[in-house]
C-alpha positions as CSV (number, residue, x, y, z in Angstrom):
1,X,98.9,95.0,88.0
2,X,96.8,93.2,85.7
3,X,94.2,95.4,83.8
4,X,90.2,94.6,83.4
5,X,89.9,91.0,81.6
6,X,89.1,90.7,78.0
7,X,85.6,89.3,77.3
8,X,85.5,85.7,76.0
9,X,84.4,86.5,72.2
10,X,88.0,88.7,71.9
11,X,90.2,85.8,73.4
12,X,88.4,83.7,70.6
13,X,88.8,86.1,68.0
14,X,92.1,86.1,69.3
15,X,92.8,82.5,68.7
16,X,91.0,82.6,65.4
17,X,93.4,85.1,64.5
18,X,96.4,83.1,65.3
19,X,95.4,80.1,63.6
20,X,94.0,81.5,60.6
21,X,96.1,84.6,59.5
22,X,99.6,83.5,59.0
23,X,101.0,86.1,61.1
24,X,102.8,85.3,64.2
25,X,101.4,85.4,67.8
26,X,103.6,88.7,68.2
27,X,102.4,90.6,65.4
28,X,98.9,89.9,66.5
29,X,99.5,90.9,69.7
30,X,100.9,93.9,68.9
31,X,97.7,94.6,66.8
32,X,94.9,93.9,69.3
33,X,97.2,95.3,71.3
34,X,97.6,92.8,74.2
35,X,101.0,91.7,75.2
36,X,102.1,88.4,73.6
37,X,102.2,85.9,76.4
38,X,98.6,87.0,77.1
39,X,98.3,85.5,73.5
40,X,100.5,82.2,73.7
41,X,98.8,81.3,76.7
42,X,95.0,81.8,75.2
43,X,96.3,79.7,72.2
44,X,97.6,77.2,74.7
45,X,94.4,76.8,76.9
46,X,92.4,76.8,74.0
47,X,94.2,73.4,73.0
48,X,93.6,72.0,76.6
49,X,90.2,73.0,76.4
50,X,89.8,71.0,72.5
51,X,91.9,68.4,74.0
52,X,94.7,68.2,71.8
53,X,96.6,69.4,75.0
54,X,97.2,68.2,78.3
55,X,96.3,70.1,81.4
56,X,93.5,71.8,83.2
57,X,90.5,72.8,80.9
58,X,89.5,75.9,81.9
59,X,85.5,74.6,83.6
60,X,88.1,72.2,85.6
61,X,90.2,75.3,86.3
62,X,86.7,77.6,87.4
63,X,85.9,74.6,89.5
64,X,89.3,74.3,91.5
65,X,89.2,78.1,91.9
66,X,85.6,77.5,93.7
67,X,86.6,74.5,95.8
68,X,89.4,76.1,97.1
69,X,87.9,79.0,98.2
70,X,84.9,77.1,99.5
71,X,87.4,75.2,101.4
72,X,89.0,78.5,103.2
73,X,85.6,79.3,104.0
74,X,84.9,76.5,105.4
75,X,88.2,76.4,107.1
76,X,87.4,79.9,108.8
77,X,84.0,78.9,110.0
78,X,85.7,75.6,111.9
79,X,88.4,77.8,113.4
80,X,85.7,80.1,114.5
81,X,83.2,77.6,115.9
82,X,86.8,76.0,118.1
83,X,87.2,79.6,119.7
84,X,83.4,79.8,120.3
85,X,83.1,76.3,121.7
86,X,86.5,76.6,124.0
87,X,85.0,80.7,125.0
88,X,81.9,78.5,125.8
89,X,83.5,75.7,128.0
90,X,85.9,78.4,130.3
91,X,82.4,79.8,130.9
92,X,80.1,76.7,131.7
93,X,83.5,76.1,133.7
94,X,83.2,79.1,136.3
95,X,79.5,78.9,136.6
96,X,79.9,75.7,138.3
């Protein structure tokens, strides 16, 4: 189970660290300790986000996280407003 995130400032600390200390992503891990692929991919989305990587940027990332989840919402809401108009019909039905 994942634990509590890390704040922004200590994943780029993080990724300072990597690029400016000579020591490998492991042995940094191991002293902020965080577990290294929590490390490699910071370093990696850090490079999408500059650019000199291809893939999702992390505001494009937020913003498919939002949409989707605005789309299930909005999904719900139709499913429940089909129930409530076919509840509505069956009734307009035996009044008449």
């Amino acid at each position: 189970m994942p634990g509590k995130p890390h704040p922004p400032e200590f994943r780029a600390e993080a990724v300072q660290l990597v690029r400016s200390s000579g020591k490998s992503v492991a042995q940094i891990a191991q002293d902020l300790g965080i577990c290294d692929d929590t490390l490699r991919r910071w370093v990696q989305q850090d490079e999408i986000d500059s650019g000199k990587r291809e893939g999702l940027t992390t505001s494009e990332r937020e913003e498919l996280q939002r949409l989707r989840r605005e789309n299930r919402i909005l999904r719900e809401e139709r499913d429940i407003l089909k129930k409530a108009a076919a509840f509505f019909a069956k009734e307009t039905d035996r009044t008449r």
